[in-house]
N, C-alpha and C positions, 0 to 999 in steps of 0.2 A: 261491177268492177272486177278487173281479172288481175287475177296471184299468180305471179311468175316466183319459184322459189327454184334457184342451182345448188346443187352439191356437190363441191370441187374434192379432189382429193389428191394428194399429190405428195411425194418419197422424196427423201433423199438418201444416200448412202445407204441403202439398206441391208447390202453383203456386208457393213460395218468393215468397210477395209481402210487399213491405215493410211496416211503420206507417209512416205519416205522420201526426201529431199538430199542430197549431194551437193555443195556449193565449197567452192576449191577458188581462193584467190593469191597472187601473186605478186611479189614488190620484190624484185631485185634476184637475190638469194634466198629471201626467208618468205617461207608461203602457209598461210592456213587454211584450214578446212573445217567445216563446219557439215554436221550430219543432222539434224534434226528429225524427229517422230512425231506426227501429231497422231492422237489416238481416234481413232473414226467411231463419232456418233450417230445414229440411227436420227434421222426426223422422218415425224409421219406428222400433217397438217390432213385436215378435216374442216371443211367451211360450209356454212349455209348460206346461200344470200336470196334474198328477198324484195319484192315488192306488195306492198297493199296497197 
């Protein structure tokens, strides 16, 4: 019987840089603005898969 084993590996954000977002709406005369910060986390995933 043959064993096929992969090991995936795979990043995200890994310079840990933030969003910065801009969002600006408008009605008439009166307008708001919205500025939001999401703080950038690091993912690191590591998998084994397998067959026996």
């Amino acid at each position: 019987m043959m064993q096929t084993l992969n090991l995936r590996l795979s990043g995200q954000n890994l310079l840990k840089t933030d969003i910065r977002r801009q969002q600006e709406a408008y009605a008439g005369a009166v307008s708001w603005s919205l500025n939001p910060t999401e703080r950038g986390v690091r993912m690191v995933m590591l998998a084994l898969e397998g067959k026996w």
